[in-house]
C-alpha positions as CSV (number, residue, x, y, z in Angstrom):
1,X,-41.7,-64.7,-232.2
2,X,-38.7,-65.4,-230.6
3,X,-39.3,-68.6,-229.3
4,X,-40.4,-69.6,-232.6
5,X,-37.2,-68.9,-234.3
6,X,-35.0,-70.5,-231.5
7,X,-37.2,-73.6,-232.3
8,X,-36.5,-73.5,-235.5
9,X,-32.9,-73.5,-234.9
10,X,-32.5,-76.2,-232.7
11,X,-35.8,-78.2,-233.9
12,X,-34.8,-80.6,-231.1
13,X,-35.5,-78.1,-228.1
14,X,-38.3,-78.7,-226.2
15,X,-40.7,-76.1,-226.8
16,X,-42.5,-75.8,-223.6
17,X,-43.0,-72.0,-223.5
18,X,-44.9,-72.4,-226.8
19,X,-48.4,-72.6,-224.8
20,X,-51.4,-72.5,-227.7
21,X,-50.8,-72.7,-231.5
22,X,-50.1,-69.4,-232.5
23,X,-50.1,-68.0,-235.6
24,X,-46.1,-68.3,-235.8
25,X,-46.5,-71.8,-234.7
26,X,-48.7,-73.5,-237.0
27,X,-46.7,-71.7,-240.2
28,X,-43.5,-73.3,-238.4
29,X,-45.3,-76.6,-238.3
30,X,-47.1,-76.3,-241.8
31,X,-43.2,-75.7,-243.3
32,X,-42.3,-79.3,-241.7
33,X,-44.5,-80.7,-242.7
34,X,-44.4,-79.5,-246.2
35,X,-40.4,-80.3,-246.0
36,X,-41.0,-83.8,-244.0
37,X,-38.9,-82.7,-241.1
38,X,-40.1,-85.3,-238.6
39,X,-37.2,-84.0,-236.1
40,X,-38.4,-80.5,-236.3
41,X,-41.9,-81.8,-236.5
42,X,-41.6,-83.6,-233.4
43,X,-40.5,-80.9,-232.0
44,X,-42.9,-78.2,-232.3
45,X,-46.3,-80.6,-232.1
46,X,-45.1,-82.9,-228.8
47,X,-45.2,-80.4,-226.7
48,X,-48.4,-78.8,-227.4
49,X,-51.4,-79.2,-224.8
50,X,-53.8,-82.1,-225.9
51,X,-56.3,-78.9,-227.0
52,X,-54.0,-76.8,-229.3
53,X,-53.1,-80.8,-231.0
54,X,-56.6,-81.2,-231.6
55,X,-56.7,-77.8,-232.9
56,X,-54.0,-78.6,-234.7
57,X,-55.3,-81.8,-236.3
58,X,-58.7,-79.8,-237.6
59,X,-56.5,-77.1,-239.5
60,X,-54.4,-79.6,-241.7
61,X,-54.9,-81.4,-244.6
62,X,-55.6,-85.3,-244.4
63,X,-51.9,-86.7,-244.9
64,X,-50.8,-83.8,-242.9
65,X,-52.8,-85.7,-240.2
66,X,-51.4,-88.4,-240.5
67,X,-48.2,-87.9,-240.3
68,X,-48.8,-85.8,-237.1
69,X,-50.4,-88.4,-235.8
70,X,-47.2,-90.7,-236.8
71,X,-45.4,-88.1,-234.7
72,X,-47.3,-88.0,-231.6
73,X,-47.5,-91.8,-231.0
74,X,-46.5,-94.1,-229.4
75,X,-47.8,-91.7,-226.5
76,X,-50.2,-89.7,-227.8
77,X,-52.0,-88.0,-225.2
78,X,-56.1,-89.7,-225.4
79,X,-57.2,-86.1,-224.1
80,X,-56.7,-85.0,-228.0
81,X,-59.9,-87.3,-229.2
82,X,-62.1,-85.4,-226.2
83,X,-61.2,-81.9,-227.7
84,X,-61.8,-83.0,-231.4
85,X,-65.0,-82.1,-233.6
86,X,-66.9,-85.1,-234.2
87,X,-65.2,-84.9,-238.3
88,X,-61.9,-85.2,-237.4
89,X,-62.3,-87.3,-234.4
90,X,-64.4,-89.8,-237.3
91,X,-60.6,-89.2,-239.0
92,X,-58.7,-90.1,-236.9
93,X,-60.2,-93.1,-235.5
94,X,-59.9,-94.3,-239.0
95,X,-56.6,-93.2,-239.4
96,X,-55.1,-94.9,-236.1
97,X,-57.6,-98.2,-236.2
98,X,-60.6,-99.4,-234.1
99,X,-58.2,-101.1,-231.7
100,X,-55.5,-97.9,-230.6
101,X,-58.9,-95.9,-230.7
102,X,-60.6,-97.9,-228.1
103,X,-57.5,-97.9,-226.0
104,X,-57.2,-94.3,-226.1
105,X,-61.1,-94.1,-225.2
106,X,-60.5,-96.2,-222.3
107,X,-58.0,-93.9,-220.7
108,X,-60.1,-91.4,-220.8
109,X,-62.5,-90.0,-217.9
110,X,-65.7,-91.9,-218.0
111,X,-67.7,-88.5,-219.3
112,X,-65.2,-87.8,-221.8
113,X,-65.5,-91.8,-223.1
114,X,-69.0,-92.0,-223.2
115,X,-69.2,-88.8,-225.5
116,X,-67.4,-90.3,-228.1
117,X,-68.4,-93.3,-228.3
118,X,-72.1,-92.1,-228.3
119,X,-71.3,-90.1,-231.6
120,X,-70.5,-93.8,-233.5
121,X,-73.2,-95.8,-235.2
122,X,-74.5,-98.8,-233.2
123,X,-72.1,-101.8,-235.0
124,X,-69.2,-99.4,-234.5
125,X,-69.9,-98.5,-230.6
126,X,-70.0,-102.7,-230.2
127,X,-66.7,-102.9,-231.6
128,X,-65.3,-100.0,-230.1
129,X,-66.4,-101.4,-226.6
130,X,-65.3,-105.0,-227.4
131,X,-61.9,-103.3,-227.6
132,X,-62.3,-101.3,-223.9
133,X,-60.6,-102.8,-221.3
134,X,-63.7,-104.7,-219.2
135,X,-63.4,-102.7,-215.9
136,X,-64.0,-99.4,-218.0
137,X,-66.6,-101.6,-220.7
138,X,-69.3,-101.6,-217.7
139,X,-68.9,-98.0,-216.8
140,X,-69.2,-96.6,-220.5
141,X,-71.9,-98.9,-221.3
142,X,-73.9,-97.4,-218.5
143,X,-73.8,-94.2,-219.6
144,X,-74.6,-95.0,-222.9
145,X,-77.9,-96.0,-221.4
146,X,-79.1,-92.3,-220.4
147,X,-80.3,-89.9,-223.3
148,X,-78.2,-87.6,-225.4
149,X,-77.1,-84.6,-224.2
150,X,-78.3,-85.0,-220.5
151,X,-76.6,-85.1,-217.0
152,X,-76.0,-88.9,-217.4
153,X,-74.1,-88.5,-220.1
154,X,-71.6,-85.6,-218.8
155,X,-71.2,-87.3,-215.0
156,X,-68.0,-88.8,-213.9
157,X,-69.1,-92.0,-212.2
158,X,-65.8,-92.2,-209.8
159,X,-66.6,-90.3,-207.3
160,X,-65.8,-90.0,-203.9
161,X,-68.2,-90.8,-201.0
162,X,-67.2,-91.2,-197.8
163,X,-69.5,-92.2,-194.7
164,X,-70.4,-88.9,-192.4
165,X,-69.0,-90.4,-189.0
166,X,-65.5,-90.1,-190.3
167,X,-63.6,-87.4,-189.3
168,X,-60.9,-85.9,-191.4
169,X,-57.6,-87.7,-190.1
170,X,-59.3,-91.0,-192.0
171,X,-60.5,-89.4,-195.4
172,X,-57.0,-87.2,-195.2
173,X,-55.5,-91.3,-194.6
174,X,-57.5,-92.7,-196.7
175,X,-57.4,-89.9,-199.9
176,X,-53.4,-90.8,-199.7
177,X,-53.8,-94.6,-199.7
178,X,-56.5,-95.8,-201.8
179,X,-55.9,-96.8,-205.0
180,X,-59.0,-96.1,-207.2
181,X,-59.5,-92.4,-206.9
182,X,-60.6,-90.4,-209.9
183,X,-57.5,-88.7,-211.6
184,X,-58.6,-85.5,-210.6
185,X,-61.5,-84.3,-208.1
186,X,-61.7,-81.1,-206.0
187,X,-64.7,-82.1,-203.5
188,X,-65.8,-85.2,-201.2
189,X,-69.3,-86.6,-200.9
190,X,-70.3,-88.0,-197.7
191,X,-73.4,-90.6,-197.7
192,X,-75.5,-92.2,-195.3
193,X,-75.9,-96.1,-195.4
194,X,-78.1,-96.1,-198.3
195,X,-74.9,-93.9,-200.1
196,X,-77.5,-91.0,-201.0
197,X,-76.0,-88.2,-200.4
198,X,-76.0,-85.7,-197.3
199,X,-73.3,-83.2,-198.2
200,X,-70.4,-82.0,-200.4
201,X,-66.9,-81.1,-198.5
202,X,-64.3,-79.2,-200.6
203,X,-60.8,-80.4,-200.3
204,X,-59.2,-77.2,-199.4
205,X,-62.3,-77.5,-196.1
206,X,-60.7,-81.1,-195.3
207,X,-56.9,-79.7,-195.5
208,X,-57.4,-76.5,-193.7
209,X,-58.8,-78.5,-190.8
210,X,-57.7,-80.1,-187.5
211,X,-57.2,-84.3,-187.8
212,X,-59.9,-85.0,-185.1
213,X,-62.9,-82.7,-186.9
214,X,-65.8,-84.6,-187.9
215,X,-66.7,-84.6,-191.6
216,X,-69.9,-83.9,-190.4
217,X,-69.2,-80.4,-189.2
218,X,-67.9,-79.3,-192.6
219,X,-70.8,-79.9,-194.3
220,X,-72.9,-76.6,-195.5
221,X,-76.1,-78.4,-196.4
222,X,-77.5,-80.5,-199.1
223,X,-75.5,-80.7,-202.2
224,X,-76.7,-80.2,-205.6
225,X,-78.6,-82.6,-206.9
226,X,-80.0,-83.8,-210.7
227,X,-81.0,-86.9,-212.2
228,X,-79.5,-88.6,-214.7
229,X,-81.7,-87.9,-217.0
230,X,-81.9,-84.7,-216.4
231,X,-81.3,-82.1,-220.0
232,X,-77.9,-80.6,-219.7
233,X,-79.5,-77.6,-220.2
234,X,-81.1,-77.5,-216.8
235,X,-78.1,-78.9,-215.1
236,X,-75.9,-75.5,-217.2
237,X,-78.6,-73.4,-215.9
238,X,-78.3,-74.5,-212.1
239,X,-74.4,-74.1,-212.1
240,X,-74.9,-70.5,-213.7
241,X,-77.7,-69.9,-211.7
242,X,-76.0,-70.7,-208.5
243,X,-72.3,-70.5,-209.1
244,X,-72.1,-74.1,-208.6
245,X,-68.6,-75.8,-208.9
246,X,-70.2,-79.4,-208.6
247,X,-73.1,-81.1,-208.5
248,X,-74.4,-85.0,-207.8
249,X,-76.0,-87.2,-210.0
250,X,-78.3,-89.4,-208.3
251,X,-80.6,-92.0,-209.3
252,X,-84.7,-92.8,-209.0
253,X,-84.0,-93.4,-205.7
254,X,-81.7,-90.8,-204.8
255,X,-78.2,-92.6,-204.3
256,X,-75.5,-91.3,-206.1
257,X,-74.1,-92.2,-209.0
258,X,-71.7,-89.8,-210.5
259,X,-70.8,-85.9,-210.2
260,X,-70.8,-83.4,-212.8
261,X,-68.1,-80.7,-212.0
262,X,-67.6,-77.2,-213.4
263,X,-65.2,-77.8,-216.2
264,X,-67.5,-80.4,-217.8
265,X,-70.1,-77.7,-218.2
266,X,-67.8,-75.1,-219.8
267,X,-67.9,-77.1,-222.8
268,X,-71.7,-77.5,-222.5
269,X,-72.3,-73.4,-222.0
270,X,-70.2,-72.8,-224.9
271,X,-72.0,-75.6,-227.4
272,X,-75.7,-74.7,-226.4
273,X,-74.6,-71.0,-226.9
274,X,-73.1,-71.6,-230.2
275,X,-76.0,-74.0,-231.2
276,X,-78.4,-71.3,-230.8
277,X,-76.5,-68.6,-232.5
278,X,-75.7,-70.9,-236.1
279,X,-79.5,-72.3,-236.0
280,X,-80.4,-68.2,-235.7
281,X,-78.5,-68.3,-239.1
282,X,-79.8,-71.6,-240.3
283,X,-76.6,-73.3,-240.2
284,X,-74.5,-75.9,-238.5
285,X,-70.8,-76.3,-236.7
286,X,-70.1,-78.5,-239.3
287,X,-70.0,-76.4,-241.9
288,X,-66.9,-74.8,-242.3
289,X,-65.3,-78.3,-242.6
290,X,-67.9,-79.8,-244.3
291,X,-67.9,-80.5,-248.5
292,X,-70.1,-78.5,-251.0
293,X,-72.6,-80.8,-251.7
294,X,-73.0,-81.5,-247.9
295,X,-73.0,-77.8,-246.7
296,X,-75.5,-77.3,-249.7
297,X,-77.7,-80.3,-248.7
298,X,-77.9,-78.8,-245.1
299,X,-78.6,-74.9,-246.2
300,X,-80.9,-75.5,-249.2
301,X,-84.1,-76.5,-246.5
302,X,-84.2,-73.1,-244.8
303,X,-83.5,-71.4,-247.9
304,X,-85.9,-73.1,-250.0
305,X,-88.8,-72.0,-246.6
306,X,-87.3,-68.5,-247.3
307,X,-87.9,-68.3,-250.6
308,X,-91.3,-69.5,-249.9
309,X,-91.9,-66.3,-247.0
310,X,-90.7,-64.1,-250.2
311,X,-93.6,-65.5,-252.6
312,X,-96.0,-64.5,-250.3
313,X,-94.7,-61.3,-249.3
314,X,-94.4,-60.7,-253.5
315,X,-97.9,-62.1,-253.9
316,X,-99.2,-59.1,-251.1
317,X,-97.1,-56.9,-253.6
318,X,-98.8,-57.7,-256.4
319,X,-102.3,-57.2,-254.7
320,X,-101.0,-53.4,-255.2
321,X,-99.6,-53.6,-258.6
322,X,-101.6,-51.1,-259.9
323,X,-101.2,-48.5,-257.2
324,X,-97.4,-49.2,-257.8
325,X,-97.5,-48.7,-260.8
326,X,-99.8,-45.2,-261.1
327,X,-96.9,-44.0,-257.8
328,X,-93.4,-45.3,-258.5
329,X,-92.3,-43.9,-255.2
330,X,-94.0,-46.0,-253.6
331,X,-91.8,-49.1,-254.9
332,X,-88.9,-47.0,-254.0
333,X,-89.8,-46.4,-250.0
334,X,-91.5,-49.8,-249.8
335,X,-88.3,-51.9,-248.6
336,X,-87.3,-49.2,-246.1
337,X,-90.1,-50.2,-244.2
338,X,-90.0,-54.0,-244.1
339,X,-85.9,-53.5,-243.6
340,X,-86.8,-51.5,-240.9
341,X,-89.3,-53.7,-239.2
342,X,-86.8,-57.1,-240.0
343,X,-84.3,-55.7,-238.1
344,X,-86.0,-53.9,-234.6
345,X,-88.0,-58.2,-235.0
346,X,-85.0,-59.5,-234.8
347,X,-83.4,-57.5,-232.1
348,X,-86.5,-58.4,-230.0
349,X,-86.4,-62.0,-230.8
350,X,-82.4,-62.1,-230.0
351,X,-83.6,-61.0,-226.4
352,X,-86.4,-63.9,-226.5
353,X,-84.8,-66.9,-227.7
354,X,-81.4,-65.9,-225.2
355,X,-83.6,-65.6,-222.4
356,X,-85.5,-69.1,-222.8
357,X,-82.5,-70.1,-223.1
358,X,-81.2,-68.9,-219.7
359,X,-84.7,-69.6,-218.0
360,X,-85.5,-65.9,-217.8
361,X,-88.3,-65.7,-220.0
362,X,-91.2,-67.5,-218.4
363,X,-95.1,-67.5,-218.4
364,X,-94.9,-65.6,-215.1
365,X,-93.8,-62.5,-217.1
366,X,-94.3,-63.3,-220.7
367,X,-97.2,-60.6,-220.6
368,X,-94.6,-58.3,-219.5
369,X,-92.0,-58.6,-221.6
370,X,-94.4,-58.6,-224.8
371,X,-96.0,-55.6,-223.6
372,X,-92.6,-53.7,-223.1
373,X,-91.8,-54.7,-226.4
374,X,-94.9,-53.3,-228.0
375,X,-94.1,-50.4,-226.0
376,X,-90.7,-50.1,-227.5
377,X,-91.5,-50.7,-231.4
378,X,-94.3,-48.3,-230.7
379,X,-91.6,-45.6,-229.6
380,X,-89.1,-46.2,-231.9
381,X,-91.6,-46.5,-234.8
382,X,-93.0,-42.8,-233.8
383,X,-89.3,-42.0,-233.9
384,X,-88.0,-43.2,-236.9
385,X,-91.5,-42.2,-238.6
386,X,-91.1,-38.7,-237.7
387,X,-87.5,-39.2,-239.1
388,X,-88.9,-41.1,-242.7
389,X,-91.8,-38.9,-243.3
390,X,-89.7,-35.7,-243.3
391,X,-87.1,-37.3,-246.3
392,X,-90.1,-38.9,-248.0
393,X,-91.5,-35.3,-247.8
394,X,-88.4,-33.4,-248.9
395,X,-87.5,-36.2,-251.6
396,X,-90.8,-36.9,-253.6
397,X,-92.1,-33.0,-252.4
398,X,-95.6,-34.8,-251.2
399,X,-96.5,-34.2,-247.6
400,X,-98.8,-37.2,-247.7
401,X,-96.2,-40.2,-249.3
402,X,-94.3,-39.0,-246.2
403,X,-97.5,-39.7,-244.0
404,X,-98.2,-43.0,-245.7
405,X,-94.5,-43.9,-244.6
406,X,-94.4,-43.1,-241.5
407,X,-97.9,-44.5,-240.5
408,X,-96.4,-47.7,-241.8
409,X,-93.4,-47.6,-240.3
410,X,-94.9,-47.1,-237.0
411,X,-97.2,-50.1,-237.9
412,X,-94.8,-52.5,-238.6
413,X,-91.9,-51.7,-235.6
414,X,-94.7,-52.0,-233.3
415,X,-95.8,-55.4,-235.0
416,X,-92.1,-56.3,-235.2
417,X,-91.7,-55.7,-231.6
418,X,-94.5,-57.9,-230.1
419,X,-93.8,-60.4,-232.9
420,X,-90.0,-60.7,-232.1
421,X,-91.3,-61.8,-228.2
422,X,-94.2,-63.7,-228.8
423,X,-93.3,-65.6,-231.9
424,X,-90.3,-67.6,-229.8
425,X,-92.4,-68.0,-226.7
426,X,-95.5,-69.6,-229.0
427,X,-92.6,-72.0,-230.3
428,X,-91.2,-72.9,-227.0
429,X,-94.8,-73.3,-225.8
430,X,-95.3,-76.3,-228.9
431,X,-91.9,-77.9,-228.1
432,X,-90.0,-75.9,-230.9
433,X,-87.0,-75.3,-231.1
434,X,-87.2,-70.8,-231.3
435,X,-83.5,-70.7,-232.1
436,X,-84.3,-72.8,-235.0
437,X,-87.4,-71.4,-236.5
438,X,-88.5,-67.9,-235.1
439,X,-86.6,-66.0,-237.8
440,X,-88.5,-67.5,-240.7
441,X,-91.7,-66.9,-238.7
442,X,-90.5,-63.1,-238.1
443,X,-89.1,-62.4,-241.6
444,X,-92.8,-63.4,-243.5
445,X,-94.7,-61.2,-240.3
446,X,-92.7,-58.2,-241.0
447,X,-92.4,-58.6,-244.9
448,X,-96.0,-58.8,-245.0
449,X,-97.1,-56.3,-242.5
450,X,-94.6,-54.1,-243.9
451,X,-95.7,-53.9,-247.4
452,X,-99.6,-54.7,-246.9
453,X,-99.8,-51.6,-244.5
454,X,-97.4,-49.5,-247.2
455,X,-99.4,-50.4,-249.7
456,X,-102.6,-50.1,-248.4
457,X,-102.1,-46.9,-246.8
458,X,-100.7,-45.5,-250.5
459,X,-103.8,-46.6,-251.7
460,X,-106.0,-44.8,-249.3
461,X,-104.5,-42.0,-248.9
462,X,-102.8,-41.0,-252.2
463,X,-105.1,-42.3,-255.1
């Protein structure tokens, strides 16, 4: 708080301790640009870290943009277009032109560059690589060649490869002297001949060691290796799965190409996880910036299938109209028990869909895992039909209303249960997406279950 308000009295301080766009911050920044204060502006928004200015930039209004973006040139950091949503990045570029866009692409790591200008339409990546300086042009152009959203895509292809007989006086000579290293790298490759790869060195192994050691010698086996067309989901699950803080990218015939490092697959980790979560809701990341109509468009396909799950679950309702109508209670318990079987689905198809996700659901224990999920809607719907059947009892005064709910509510948990596992893995098993469609499936099994075994059983047992 204090750093805000000595900002605000002498707007022309440099505001490095204000790391991240605080609450306190953005207000300051929203009141100068409200007033037009470009001193004070300039002020608060230079200094910010290319990630809080991209923040920034997705929180304002459109002429607010702009005239931030008035304020950051002419040295605005190109880092800002690799943290932006692909909306406001679309903004931007409009905003500053095709030609100080490209520019900005082309100071960017070659990872960073080809994931922007994959996102623009075909006519609009030509233009925008017309504009690229040439010695960058080839580079981005090659990546654009490998498939969205795999390894060839996220590599950096400057890399460092060094040959094995060097020891580590020369890479140490040679890291200080030659003049097109990557901006930033924190390992070595060495390669034979054929520059495939034998072996990754990290720096701090090269400058905790003696000038005449052999590079060969600080080598701990083969490195990490993917293709570059390889799904970045594979390549987030072998860092995870390994702590990995690098891996090469190599091509058909195993020479390398480019290097993926840990911080590039944050990002990745952090968008498939989101991903999955929003499609388990049957919505996108573009939502919340999105217009009506749009965000309508997008939403009214899911809920139009949902409505359609309802019909049939109403149509198995009105099988037993007439039992409904001859035992009212029965209307009045009957969504307790598809409520109840919804939500223990759902908490078993959360587990599912999260661990095909993370490779730990596979057809080596599928069985397994459905069977202890059986198991556990079988327990819990013993449980919580014990529970029901009492306060059915002691509501309606009829021993056997409070039989015919908890019968069904055991039913439908353990239904709910094996559904929740096997309805994702039948899914993933036909190329499906399970994030995006196992809870439609779910919701019309345990609606249905739910009031078919309900209603049946009233029927049975009460009439």
């Amino acid at each position: 708080m204090s750093e805000v308000s000595s900002a605000h009295d002498d707007p022309t301080r440099e505001v490095q301790d204000l790391y991240g766009l605080t609450p306190d911050l953005l207000r300051a920044i929203l009141e100068a640009l409200d007033q037009e204060d470009l001193v004070r502006l300039e002020a608060l928004v230079v200094p910010l870290h290319a990630a809080d200015s991209a923040d920034l930039l997705e929180q304002i209004t459109g002429a607010q943009r702009s005239l931030v973006i008035e304020t950051l040139r002419p040295d605005i950091d190109p880092e800002i277009l690799a943290h932006l949503e692909d909306w406001a990045l679309e903004d931007v570029r409009e905003r500053i032109g095709v030609g100080e866009f490209a520019r900005l692409v082309g100071e960017l790591d070659t990872d960073d560059a080809v994931d922007i200008i994959g996102e623009l339409d075909d006519a609009l990546q030509q233009e925008v690589l017309a504009a690229v300086p040439a010695a960058e042009r080839h580079i981005v152009q090659e990546g654009l060649s490998f498939p969205d959203d795999s390894a060839g895509r996220l590599m950096r292809r400057d890399v460092v490869a060094l040959p094995m007989f060097w020891n580590v006086g020369q890479t140490i000579d040679y890291l200080r002297h030659a003049a097109d290293l990557p901006g930033e790298f924190y390992a070595v490759f060495v390669v034979d001949p054929g520059h495939k790869p034998l072996g990754m060195i990290a720096l701090s192994a090269i400058l905790c060691s003696k000038r005449e050691v052999k590079l060969q010698s600080l080598v701990d086996g083969e490195p990490a290796t993917v293709l570059g067309d390889t799904d970045q989901e594979d390549v987030s699950y072998l860092f995870q799965q390994y702590g990995l803080s690098e891996v090469a990218v190599v091509d058909d015939h195993g020479r390398l190409v480019g290097t993926i490092t840990f911080d590039d697959m944050v990002g990745v980790m952090n968008e498939e996880s989101e991903e999955d979560v929003l499609r388990l809701g049957g919505v996108a990341e573009t939502d919340l910036h999105a217009s009506v109509f749009e965000t309508t468009r997008k939403r009214f396909l899911w809920l139009l299938i949902n409505l359609g799950t309802a019909v049939l679950a109403s149509l198995v309702i009105g099988v037993f109209q007439g039992t409904i109508q001859q035992i009212v209670a029965l209307a009045v318990l009957m969504p307790i028990v598809a409520s109840m079987g919804g939500n223990a689905g759902t908490q078993a198809m959360t587990v599912a869909v999260r661990a095909l996700a993370t490779k730990d659901l596979t057809r080596a224990n599928a069985l397994r895992v459905i069977a202890k999920e059986i198991m556990v809607g079988l327990l819990n719907g013993i449980l919580f039909a014990v529970l029901m059947g009492l306060v059915a009892w002691l509501w309606f005064h009829d021993p056997k209303l409070g039989l015919v709910i908890g019968l069904a509510m055991t039913a439908n948990l353990l239904v709910a249960g094996m559904s929740g596992a096997l309805i994702p893995l039948l899914l993933d098993r036909f190329n499906i997406d399970p994030a995006v469609a196992a809870g439609v499936f779910l919701t019309t099994v345990t609606d249905v279950v739910g009031f078919f075994v309900f209603l049946a059983l009233g029927a049975v047992i009460l009439l």
